[in-house]
Steps between C-alpha positions, in 0.01 A plus 500: 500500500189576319174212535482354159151407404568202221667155579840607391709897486524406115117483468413777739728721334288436154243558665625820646624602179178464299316647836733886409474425088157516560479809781707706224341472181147529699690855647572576151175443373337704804745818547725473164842446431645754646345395869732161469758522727683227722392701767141482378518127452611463851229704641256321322599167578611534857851447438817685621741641219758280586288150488371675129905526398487145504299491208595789314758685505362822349196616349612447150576124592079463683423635177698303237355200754113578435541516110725133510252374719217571207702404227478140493095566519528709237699262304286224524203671449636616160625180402144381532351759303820410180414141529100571336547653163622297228598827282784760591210808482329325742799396700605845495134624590470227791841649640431876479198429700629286739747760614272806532212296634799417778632875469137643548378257788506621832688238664806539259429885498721577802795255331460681161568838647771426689672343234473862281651687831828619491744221639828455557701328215515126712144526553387592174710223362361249722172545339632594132591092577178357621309755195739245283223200608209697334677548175607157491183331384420768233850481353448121471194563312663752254825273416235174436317808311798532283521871614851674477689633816217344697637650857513860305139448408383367806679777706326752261177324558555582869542822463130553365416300809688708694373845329138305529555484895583867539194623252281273706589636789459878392106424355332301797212333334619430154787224602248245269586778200865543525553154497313481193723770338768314672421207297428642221863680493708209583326274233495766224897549597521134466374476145660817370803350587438191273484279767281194405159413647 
């Protein structure tokens, strides 16, 4: 039997867990997406295949594991950001960048691309589920808003995020300006679609 190096197997394997969530999206972030590979992970970490299978069973599941693992951050982090303004513009403002300040940093980078790789359907909807936790604050502020099909809106809100993200991505240097077009777009969709301020 493997030495565990916490006071209990429940704690070391936390530890172990956050010890190859770490080691992955830091091989992401050096070699790319297309270098992650249980294999990879192993090598990196020291660890045979099979002790790796005991924490994922595939490379869609490591994968679905790193985004879950940021989601709660992200979640929080946004909630935060809602909980300023006392207007909808600037609630929706405060949101859009909250997410691509998260979406842009490097830390989240590796998470963020990941998340737009291809995936197998119970992967993808493991993390269509924990995305659900960032829309829930701004969908709270557009029903107290008074704003119709609030989870449309906020899902459509998201999608300039998510187009934001990309265009970021492609200009290196001008993240500060697409976020300000970002914002811009989302709170000029907001009030041509007679939502109130």
């Amino acid at each position: 039997m493997p030495r565990i190096s916490e006071p209990t197997v429940a704690e070391h394997r936390a530890r172990q867990l956050r010890t190859l969530l770490d080691a992955a999206r830091t091989l992401v972030a050096e070699e790319g997406i297309e270098a992650l590979s249980l294999a990879a992970l192993a090598r990196r970490v020291g660890l045979s295949r099979p002790s790796l299978y005991e924490y994922f069973r595939s490379k869609d599941d490591l994968v679905a594991a790193i985004v879950e693992e940021e989601l709660p951050r992200w979640a929080a982090l946004t909630a935060r950001a809602l909980a300023g303004p006392p207007d909808l513009v600037g609630k929706v403002e405060s949101y859009v960048r909250a997410q691509l300040v998260i979406m842009t940093d490097g830390r989240h980078a590796a998470a963020v691309a990941l998340a737009q790789h291809a995936l197998a359907e119970p992967a993808r909807e493991r993390i269509r589920d924990g995305h659900a936790l960032l829309l829930r604050p701004l969908i709270g502020a557009l029903e107290e808003a008074g704003v119709p099909d609030a989870e449309l809106r906020a899902e459509l809100v998201q999608g300039i995020v998510d187009a934001a993200a990309v265009a970021a991505q492609r200009r290196p240097g001008r993240a500060a300006a697409v976020i300000d077009a970002a914002v811009a777009q989302a709170v000029h969709g907001l009030a041509a679609g007679g939502a109130p301020s």
